[in-house]
LUMKOL-923808 format. One record per residue (C-alpha): residue number from 1; residue in three letters; x, y, z. Coordinates in steps of 0.2 Angstrom, whole numbers, plus 5000, padded with zeros to 4 digits. Each point is the difference from the previous one (the first is absolute). Example, Ala and Ser with C-alpha at 12.3 -4.5 7.8 and 13.67 -1.06 7.14 Angstrom:
<rs>
i|aa|x|y|z
1|ALA|5062|4978|5039
2|SER|5006|5017|4997
</rs>
This chain:
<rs>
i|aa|x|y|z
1|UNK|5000|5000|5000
2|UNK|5007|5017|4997
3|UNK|5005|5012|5014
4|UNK|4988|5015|5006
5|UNK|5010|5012|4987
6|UNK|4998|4988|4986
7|UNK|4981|4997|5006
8|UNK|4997|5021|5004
9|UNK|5009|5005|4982
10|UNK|4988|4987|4991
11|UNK|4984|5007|5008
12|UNK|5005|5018|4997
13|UNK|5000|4997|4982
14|UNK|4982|4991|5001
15|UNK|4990|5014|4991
16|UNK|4986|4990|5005
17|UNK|5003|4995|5019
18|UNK|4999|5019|5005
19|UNK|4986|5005|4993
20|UNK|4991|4982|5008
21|UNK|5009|5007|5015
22|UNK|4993|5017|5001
23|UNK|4983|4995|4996
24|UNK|4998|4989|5020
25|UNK|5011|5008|5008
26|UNK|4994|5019|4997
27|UNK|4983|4995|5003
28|UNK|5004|4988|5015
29|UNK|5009|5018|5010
30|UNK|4984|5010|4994
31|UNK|4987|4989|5008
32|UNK|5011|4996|5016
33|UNK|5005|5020|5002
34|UNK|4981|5002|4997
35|UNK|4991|4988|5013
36|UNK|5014|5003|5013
37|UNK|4995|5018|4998
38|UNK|4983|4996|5006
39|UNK|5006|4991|5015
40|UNK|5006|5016|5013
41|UNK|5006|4984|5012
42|UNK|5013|4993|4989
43|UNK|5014|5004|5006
44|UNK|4995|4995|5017
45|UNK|4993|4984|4993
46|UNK|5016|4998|4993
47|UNK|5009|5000|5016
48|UNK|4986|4989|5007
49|UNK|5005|4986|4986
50|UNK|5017|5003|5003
51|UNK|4998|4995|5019
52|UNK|4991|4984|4997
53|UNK|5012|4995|4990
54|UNK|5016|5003|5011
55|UNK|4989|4992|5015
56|UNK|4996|4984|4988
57|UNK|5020|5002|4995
58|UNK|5006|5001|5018
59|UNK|4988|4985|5007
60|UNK|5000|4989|4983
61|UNK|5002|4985|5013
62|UNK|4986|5001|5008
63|UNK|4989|5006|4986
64|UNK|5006|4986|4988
65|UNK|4994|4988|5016
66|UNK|4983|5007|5000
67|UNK|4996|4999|4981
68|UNK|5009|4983|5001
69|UNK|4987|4994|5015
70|UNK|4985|5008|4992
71|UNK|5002|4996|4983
72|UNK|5001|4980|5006
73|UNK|4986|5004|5010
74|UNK|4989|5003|4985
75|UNK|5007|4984|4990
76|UNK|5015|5008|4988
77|UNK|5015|4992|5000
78|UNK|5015|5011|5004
79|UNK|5020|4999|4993
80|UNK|5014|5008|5002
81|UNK|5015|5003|4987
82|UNK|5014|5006|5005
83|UNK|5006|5003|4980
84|UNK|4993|5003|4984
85|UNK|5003|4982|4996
86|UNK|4992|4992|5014
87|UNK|4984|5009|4997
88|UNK|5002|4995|4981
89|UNK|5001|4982|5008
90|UNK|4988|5001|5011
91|UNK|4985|5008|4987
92|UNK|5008|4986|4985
93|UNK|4997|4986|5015
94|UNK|4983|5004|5004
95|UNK|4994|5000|4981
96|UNK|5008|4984|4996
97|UNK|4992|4992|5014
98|UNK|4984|5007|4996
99|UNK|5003|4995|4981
100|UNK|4998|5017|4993
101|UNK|5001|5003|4981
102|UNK|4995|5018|4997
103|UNK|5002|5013|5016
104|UNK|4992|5019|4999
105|UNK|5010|5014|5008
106|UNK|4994|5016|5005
107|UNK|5014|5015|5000
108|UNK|5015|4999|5014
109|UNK|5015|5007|5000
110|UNK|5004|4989|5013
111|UNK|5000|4986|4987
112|UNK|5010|5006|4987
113|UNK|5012|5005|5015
114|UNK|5003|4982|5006
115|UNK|4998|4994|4977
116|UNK|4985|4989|5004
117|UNK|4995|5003|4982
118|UNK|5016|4992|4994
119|UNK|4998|4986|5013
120|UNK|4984|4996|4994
121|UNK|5004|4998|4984
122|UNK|5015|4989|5004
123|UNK|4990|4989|5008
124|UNK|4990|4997|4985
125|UNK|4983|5009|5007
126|UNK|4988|5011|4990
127|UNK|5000|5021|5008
128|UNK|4988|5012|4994
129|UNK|5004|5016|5006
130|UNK|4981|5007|5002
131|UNK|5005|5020|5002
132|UNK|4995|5009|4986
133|UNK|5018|5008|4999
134|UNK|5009|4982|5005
135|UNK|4992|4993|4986
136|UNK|5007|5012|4989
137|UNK|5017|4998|5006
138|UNK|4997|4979|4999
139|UNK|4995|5002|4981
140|UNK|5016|5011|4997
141|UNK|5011|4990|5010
142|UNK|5009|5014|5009
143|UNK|4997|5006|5019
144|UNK|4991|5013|5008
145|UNK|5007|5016|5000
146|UNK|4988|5008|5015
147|UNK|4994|4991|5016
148|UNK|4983|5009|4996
149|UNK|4998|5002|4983
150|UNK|5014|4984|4993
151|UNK|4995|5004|4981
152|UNK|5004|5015|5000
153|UNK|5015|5002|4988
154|UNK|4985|4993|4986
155|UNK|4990|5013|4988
156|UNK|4983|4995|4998
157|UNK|5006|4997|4983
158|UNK|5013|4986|5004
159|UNK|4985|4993|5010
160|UNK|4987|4999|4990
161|UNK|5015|4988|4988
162|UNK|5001|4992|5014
163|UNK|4982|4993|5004
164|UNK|4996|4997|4980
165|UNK|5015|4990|5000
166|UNK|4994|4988|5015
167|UNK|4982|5002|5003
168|UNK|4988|4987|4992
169|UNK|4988|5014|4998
170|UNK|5010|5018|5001
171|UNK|4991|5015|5001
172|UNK|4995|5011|4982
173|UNK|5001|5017|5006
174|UNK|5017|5006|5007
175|UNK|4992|5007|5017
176|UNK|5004|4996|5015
177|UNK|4985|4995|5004
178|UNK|4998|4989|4986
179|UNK|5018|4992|5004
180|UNK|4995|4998|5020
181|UNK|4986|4989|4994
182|UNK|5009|4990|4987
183|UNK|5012|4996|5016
184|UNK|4986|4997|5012
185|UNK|4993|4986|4984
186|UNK|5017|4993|5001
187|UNK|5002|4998|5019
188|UNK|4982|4996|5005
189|UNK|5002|4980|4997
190|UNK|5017|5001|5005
191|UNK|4995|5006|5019
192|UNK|4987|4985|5000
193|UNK|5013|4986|4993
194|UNK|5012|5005|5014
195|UNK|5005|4988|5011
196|UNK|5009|5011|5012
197|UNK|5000|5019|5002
198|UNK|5016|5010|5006
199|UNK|4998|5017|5007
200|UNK|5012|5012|5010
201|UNK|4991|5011|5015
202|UNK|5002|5017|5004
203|UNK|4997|4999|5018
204|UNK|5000|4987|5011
205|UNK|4991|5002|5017
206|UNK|5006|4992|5016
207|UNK|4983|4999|5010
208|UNK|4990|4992|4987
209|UNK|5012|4991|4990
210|UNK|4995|5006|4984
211|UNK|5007|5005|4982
212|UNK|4995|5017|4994
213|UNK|5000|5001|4979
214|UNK|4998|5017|4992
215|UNK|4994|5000|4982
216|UNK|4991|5011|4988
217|UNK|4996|4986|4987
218|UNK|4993|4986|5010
219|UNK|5010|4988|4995
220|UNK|5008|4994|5017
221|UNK|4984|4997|5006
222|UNK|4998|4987|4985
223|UNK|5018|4993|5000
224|UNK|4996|4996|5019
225|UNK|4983|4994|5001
226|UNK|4996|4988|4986
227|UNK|5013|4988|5002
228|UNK|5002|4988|5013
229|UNK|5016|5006|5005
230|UNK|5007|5017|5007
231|UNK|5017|5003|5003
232|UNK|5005|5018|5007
233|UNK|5019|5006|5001
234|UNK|5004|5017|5009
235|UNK|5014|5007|5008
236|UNK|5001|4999|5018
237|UNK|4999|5019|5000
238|UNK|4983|5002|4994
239|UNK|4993|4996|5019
240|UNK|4990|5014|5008
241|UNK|4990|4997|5017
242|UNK|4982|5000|4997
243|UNK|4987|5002|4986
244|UNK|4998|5019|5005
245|UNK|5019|5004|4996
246|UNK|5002|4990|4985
247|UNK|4983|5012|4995
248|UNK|5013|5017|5006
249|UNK|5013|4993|4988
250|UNK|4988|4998|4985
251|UNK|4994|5018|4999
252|UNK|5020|5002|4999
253|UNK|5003|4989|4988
254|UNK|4987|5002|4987
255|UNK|5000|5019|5000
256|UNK|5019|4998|4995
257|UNK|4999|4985|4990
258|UNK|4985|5005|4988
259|UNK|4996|5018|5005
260|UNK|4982|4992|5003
261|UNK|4992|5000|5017
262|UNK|4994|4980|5002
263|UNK|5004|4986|4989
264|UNK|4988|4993|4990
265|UNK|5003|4983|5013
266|UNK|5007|4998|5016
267|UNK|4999|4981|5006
268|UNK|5003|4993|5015
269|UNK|5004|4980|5000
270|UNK|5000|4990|5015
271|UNK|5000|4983|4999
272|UNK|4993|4989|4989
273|UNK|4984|4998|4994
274|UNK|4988|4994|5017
275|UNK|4986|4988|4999
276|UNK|4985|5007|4995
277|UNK|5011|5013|4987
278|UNK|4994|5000|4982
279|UNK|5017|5002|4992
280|UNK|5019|5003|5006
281|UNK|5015|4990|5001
282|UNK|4999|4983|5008
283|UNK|5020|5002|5005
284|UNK|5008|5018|5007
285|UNK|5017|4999|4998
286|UNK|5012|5017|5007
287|UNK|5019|5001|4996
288|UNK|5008|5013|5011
289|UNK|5017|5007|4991
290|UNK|5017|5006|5008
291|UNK|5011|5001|4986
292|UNK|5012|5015|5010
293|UNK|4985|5007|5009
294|UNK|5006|4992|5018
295|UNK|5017|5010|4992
296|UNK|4994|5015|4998
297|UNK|4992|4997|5018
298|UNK|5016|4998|5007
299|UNK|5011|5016|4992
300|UNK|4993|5016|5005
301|UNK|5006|5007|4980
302|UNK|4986|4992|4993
303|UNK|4985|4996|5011
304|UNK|4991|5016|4995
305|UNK|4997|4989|4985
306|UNK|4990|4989|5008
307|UNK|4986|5014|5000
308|UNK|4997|4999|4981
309|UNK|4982|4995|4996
310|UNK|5005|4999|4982
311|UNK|4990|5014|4994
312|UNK|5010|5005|4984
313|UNK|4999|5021|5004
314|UNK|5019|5001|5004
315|UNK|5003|4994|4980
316|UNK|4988|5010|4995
317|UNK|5005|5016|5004
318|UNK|5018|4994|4998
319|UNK|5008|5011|4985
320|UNK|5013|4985|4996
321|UNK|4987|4987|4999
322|UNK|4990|5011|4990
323|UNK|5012|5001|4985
324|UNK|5006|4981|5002
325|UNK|4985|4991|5005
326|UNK|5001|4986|5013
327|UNK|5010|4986|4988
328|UNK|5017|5009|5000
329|UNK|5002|4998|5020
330|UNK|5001|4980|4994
331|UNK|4991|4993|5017
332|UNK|4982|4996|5005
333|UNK|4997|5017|5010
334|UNK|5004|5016|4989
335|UNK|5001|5018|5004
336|UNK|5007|5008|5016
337|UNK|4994|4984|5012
338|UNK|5009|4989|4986
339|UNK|5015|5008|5001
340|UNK|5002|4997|5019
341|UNK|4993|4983|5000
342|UNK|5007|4992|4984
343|UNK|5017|4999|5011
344|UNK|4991|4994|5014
345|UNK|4994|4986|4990
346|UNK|5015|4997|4988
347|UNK|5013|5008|5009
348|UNK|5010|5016|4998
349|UNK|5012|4995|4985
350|UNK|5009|5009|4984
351|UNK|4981|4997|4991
352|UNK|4989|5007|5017
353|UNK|5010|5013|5002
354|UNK|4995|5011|4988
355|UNK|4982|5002|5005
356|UNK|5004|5011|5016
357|UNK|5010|5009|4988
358|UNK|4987|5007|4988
359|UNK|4991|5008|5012
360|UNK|4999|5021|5000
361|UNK|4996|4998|5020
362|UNK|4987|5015|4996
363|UNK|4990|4992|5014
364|UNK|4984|5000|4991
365|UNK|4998|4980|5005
366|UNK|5000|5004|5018
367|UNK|4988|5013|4997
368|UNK|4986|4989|4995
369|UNK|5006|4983|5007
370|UNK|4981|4997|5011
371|UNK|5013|4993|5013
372|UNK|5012|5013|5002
373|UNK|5017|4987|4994
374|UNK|5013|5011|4997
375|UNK|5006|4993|4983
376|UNK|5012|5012|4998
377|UNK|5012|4998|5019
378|UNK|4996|4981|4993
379|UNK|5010|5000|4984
380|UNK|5012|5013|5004
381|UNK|5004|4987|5013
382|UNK|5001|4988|4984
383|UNK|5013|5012|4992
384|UNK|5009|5001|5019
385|UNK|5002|4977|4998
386|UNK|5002|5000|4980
387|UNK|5016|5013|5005
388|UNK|5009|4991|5015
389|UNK|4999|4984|4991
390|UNK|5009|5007|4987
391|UNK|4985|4997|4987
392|UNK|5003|5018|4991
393|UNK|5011|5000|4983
394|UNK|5019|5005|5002
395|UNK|4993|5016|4987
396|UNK|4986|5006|5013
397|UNK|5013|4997|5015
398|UNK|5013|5010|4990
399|UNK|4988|5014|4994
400|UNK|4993|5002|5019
401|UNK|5019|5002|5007
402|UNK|5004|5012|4987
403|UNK|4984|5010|5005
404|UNK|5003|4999|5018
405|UNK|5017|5007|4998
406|UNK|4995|5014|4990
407|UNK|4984|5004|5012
408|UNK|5012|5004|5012
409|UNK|5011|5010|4992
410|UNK|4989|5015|4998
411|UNK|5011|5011|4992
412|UNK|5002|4984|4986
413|UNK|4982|4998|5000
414|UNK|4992|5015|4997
415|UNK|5009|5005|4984
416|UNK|4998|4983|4993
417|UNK|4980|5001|5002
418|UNK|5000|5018|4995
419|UNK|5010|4994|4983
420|UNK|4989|4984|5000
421|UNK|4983|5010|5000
422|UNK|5007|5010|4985
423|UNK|5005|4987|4991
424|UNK|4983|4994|5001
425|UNK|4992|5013|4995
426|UNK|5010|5001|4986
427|UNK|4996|4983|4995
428|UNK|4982|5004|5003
429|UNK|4998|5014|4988
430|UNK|4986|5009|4995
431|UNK|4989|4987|5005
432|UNK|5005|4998|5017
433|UNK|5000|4981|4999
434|UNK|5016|4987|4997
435|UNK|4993|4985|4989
436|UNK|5019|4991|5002
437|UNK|5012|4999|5012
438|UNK|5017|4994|5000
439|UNK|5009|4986|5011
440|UNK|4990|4994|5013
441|UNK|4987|5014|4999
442|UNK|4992|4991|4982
443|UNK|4992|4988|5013
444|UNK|4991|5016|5005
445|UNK|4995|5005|4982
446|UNK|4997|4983|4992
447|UNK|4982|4998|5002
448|UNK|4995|5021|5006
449|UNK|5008|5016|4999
450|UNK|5010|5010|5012
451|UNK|4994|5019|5007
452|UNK|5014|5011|5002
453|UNK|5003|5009|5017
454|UNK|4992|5016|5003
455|UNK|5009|5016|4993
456|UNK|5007|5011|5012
457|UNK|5012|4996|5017
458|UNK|5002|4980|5006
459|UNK|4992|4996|5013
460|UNK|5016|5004|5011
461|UNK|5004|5015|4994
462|UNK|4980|5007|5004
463|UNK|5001|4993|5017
464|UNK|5018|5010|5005
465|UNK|4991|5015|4990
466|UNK|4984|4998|5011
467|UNK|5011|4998|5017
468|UNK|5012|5016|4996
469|UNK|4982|5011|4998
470|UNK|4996|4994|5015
471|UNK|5013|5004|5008
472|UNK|5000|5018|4995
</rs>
């Protein structure tokens, strides 16, 4: 696989990807700025939701006991996988002893963190990925791009070739309402032939034992509830203590996830179908995750991670993410969040590196993070590692001691940025913009131009200016 650079450089020259890009992403910030507007407590739900996370954090013993208890109480069947592969395992197992052909998955990033698709299809057994956007990403083969919107790299263009391509019976207007229903005609017998259904949970809550799912398409409701068999997988940091603060977390996370208000579907499954019940799974099975949470647990760095609800806003008003879209960062979370978990997960090497590198640390992922993580300390953290490891190039080690020696020797230094701003300038012309740049500024200029400083003083020499007025 090529390195971010390669992957970033590839994307930048997608005419296509950006505008697909601009098209969620601008109207995902306009609903949230919107609906958040209409909420005058936000930011003091904000720090609520932040608080029952750190407690859940700080006491994930005993809430993990709890769920555990109540869960068997109500007739599910609890694991625990320490790694990606055992929870693989674990999900493989329980299909093959059931004999499944064909399972159904609802959307979760939980899945695609541990590669349950690609296990599954090792072991030899039917998915069907039942997400609208999933199923688009299925047909085309790649991986999601969003945690929220996981097509949305694809034009409606590229779709619609898509869904002729594989539907027995593909839509004949180029809508997207005439395309929804060609994949709801696809899906429909594929839900009922299901033997097992797969979901992932967006809350999981202590004193009932139960898995909360939020959709806006219904389909986790019918990958969950026709077959016999449900299996759930979730991170063990998805636990919050009671119904009522899983119901304090969703206003959170929907207003920053969609801009909406509600979901069109929040379920709550406990247990398997009961006696008496006219439909629901005969077998509940729930795989809890570590893979590096219990890490992250452990080192102070990164536990504030362990707040994240997986809401998607921090990508979304993120402006790198927004001119590479989510396949360039190469791991299953993109974005800010991705570029401080994506070492976590893989760890911090000459190919994860990179990812804390091409952030601007202009903040505006903390600002709208409905948990209050502060992405930026995180991943300048990530820098701090990557550099006493010795992960940086010799070039960047040379050009930062050759900066440093000239940042402190001022009489050095303010001449050369005076002569640098005019050379600039010069460069920049009439149009006040430099389309190439030489050495390793081209990197720069390869894919966008360059403004050139503003005209007058530097900086410096304004500053020493401003201090001998006052002085007068």
């Amino acid at each position: 696989m090529p390195d971010f650079l390669a992957r970033a450089d590839g994307a930048l020259g997608d005419r296509w990807l950006k505008t697909a890009i601009d098209r969620t992403t601008g109207t995902a910030r306009t609903k949230r700025a919107a609906i958040v507007g209409q909420w005058p407590d936000f930011a003091v739900a904000r720090e609520r939701g932040k608080a029952i996370k750190d407690h859940v954090v700080q006491n994930l013993g005993h809430y993990l006991a709890e769920f555990e208890r109540n869960a068997r109480a109500s007739g599910a069947v609890i694991h625990y996988a320490e790694t990606s592969d055992k929870a693989c395992r674990i999900v493989v197992d329980i299909c093959r002893k059931a004999g499944a052909k064909s399972v159904t998955r609802s959307k979760s990033m939980l899945g695609e963190e541990i590669g349950l698709p690609h296990a599954l299809e090792e072991a030899g057994i039917e998915r069907v990925e039942t997400d609208l956007a999933e199923h688009i990403v299925q047909l085309a083969g790649e991986r999601p791009s969003h945690i929220i919107w996981p097509a949305m790299h694809k034009t409606r263009e590229q779709i619609s070739e898509l869904f002729r391509a594989a539907h027995a019976d593909p839509h004949r207007e180029e809508t997207a309402e005439a395309m929804a229903a060609s994949a709801r005609r696809h899906l429909r017998q594929r839900f009922l032939d299901a033997d097992i259904g797969i979901s992932g949970a967006n809350f999981l809550i202590a004193d009932t034992g139960s898995v909360c799912t939020v959709t806006n398409e219904g389909n986790a409701e019918m990958t969950t509830t026709p077959p016999r068999i449900h299996i759930a997988t979730a991170g063990i940091e998805k636990l919050v203590p009671s119904a009522a603060h899983a119901a304090m977390m969703l206003r959170l996370l929907v207003r920053s996830a969609t801009g909406a208000a509600l979901t069109q579907y929040t379920t709550f499954h406990t247990g398997p179908k009961r006696a008496g019940d006219l439909d629901g799974p005969e077998e509940f099975h729930i795989v809890l995750v570590d893979n590096g949470r219990t890490r992250m647990l452990a080192g102070e760095e990164m536990r504030a991670m362990l707040r994240c609800i997986r809401c998607g806003a921090c990508m979304n008003h993120c402006p790198v993410f927004n001119q590479i879209g989510g396949h360039a960062y190469g791991g299953t979370y993109p974005g800010p969040m991705g570029a401080v978990l994506t070492p976590i997960f893989d760890g911090l090497t000459h190919k994860t590196r990179d990812l804390a590198h091409a952030c601007t640390l202009n903040g505006r992922c903390r600002e709208v993070c409905p948990v209050d993580i502060p992405l930026p300390t995180l991943l300048k953290g990530w820098r701090t590692a990557s550099w006493r490891e010795g992960l940086e190039p010799r070039t960047m080690r040379a050009g930062l001691g050759l900066w440093r020696w000239l940042a402190t020797h001022p009489r050095l230094y303010r001449p050369a940025t005076s002569l640098a701003a005019r050379a600039l300038h010069l460069m920049g012309g009439a149009r006040g913009r430099i389309a190439s740049l030489p050495l390793v500024g081209g990197a720069w200029t390869r894919h966008r131009d360059m403004p050139v400083p503003p005209a007058g003083p530097t900086f410096l020499q304004a500053e020493a200016a401003r201090q001998k007025a006052a002085q007068r």
